[in-house]
N, C-alpha and C positions, 0 to 999 in steps of 0.2 A: 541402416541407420534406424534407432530407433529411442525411443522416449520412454517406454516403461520398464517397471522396477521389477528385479525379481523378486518373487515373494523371498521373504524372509521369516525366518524364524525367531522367537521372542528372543533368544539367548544373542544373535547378533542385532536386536533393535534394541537389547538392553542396556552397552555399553553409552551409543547416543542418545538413549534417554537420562541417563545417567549424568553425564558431561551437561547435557540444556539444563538437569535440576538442579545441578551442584552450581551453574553458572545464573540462575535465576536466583539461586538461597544467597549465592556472595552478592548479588546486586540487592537482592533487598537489605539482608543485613548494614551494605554500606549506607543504603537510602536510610534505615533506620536509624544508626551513628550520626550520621549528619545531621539529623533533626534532634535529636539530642544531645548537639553539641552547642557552641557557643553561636554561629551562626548558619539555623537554619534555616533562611531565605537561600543560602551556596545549595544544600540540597534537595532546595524546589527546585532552582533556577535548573540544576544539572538532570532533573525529573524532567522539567519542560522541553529540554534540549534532546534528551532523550526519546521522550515521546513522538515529536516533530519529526528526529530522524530514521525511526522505525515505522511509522507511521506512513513516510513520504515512499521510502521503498516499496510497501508493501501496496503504496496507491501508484505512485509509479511503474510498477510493474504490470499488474493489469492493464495499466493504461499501453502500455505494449503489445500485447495482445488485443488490446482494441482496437487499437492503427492497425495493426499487420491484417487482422480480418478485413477493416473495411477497406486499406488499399489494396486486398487482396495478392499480398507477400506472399508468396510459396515457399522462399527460404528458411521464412522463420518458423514451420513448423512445428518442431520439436523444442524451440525455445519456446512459443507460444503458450505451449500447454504447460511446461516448466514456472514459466510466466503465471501464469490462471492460480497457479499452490498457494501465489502468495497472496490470496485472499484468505485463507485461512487466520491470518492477523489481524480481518477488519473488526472480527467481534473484540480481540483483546485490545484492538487501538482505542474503539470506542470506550470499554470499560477502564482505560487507563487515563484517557481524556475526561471521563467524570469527578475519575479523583482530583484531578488539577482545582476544583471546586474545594478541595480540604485547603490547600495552600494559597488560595485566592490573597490572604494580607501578605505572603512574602512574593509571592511574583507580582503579582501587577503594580509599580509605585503610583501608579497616577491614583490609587486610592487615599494617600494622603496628601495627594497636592491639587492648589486651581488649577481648573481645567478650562476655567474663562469660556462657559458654553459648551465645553464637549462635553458636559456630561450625560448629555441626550444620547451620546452615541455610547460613549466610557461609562458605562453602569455593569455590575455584574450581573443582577439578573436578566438584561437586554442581550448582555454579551453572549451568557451563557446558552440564552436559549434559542440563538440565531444560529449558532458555531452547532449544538447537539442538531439540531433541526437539518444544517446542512450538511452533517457527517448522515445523517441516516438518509437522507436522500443519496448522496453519492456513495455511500455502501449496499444501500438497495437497492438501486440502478448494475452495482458491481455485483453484486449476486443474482442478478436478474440476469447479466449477462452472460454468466459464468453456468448458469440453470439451463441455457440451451447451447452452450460452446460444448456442457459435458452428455447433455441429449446426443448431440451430432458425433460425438468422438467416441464413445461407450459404446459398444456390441450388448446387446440381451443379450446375448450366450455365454459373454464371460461377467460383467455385473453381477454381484451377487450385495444382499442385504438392503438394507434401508435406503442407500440413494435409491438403486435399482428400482423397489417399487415406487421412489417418490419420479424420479425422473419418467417412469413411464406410466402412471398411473393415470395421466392425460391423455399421452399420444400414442400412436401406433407406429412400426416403422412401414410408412408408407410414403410414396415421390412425394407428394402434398402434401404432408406433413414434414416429413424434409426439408420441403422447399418453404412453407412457412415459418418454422423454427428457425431454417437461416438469414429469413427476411428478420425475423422478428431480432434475433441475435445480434444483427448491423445494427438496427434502431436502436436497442439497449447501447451498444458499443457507442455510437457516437452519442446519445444522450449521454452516458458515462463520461466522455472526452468534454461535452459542454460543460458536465457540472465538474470535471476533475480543475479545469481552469477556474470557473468563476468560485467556487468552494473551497480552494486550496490559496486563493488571492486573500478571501475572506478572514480564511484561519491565519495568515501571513500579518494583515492587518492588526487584526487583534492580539495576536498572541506573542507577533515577534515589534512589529514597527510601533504598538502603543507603548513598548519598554517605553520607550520617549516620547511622551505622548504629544510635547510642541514640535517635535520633529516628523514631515509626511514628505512620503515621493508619490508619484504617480507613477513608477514601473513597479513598486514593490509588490504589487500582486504577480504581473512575470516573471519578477526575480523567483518568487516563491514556485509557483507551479514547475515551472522551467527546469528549476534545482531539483523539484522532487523527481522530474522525468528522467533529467539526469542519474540520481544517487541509485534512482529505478535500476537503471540500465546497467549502470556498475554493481550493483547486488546481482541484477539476471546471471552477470559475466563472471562474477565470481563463484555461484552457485553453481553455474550451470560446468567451472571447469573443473570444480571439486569433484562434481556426477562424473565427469568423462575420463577426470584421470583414475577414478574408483573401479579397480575390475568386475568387483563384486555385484556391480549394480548396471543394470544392461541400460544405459543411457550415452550415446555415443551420436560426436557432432565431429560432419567432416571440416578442413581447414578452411571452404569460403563459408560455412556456419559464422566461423569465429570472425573471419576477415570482416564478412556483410555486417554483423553487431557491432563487430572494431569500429569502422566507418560510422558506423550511425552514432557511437558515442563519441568519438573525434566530434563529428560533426556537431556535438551537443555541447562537448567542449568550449567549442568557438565562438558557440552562441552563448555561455555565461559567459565566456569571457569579454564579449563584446558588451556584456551591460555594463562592464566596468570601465 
């Protein structure tokens, strides 16, 4: 069993580079049309829904591999690392989340209604800079962890380029150095899992439950986080079966792989469905 890719060659990495830019040029273009159509608040709203859902995966995910570290899962190895990729999307989530600031008068209504005193809380520049402040904490935290999961998994002998000198420009591979980096790695991870819960209730609040803004729950932060660890789990399992049924690509997960994840997202299942 094992987790990594065979190298490839530009001519078979260029059909699926191809396919993500063709499929990035139809999404903007539609984002574009929408806004210069009759009503476009439909293609902010479907921007914000968008961002939310791409976003929660890519934060859900990680946060999989931060549990399986710190309960110390042996199963989930090779999803774990699989898992870790999808930090690659925290810089476009953040840069996507800034734009939401161009479209601030079609998504938020409570800007043109009383807020009868919430506006202490309902203001955009409050809002804005509470929500960026706690994405770059919980993505800083996600790359800080991801900074020693790829120290400890990486061999010097096969690393080659810019991680390689950055990842080791510090340490050396010695027991105590080892043994720090995987101390250090558990601390990041669960700092990661604190701020995935209270920073993901945050962004729930503002960005989904102020739609209405005389309307509040007090689970809506769990609904939110809960959802994204879910959606996490269902992208791991679709990504990770796309790799497996691919012959091309040396990523191969036996059937209690798939069962032990099945269960865990069953099990995730049960629990949205019990908020309802």
């Amino acid at each position: 069993m094992s987790s990594s890719p065979n190298k490839k060659g530009p001519f078979q990495k260029k059909p699926v580079f191809l396919i993500c830019l063709a499929m990035v040029a139809i999404g903007f273009a539609a984002f574009v049309f929408g806004l210069t159509g009759r009503h476009p608040e439909r293609a902010w709203q479907a921007y914000l829904i968008n961002f939310l859902l791409w976003s929660a995966i890519a934060q859900g995910g990680l946060l999989f591999s931060a549990v399986m570290h710190t309960v110390k899962a042996r199963w989930s190895g090779p999803l774990s690392n699989l898992a870790e990729s999808f930090t690659a999307f925290f810089p476009v989530s953040f840069g996507l989340f800034l734009i939401l600031f161009l479209g601030k008068n079609h998504i938020f209504p409570w800007l043109h209604q009383d807020l009868h005193g919430k506006e202490i809380w309902l203001n955009v520049p409050f809002l804005f800079t509470r929500d960026v402040v706690g994405l770059l904490v919980l993505y800083g935290l996600g790359f800080a962890y991801l900074y020693h999961a790829l120290w400890l998994k990486l061999d010097r002998s096969v690393s080659h380029g810019r991680i390689r000198k950055y990842l080791y420009s510090r340490w050396d591979r010695s027991i105590s150095d080892e043994e720090r980096c995987r101390d250090r790695m558990t601390i990041f991870g669960i700092l990661y899992m604190l701020a995935f819960a209270l920073i993901l209730s945050l962004i729930g609040y503002d960005l989904v439950m102020s739609m209405d803004p005389h309307w509040y729950s007090t689970l809506f932060g769990a609904y939110t986080f809960v959802k994204a660890f879910y959606i996490g789990l269902g992208g791991l399992i679709i990504l990770a079966s796309i790799l497996h049924l691919n012959p091309a690509i040396d990523f191969r997960l036996n059937s209690s792989n798939f069962h032990d994840i099945g269960k865990l997202f069953f099990a995730f299942c049960l629990v949205w469905g019990d908020f309802f």
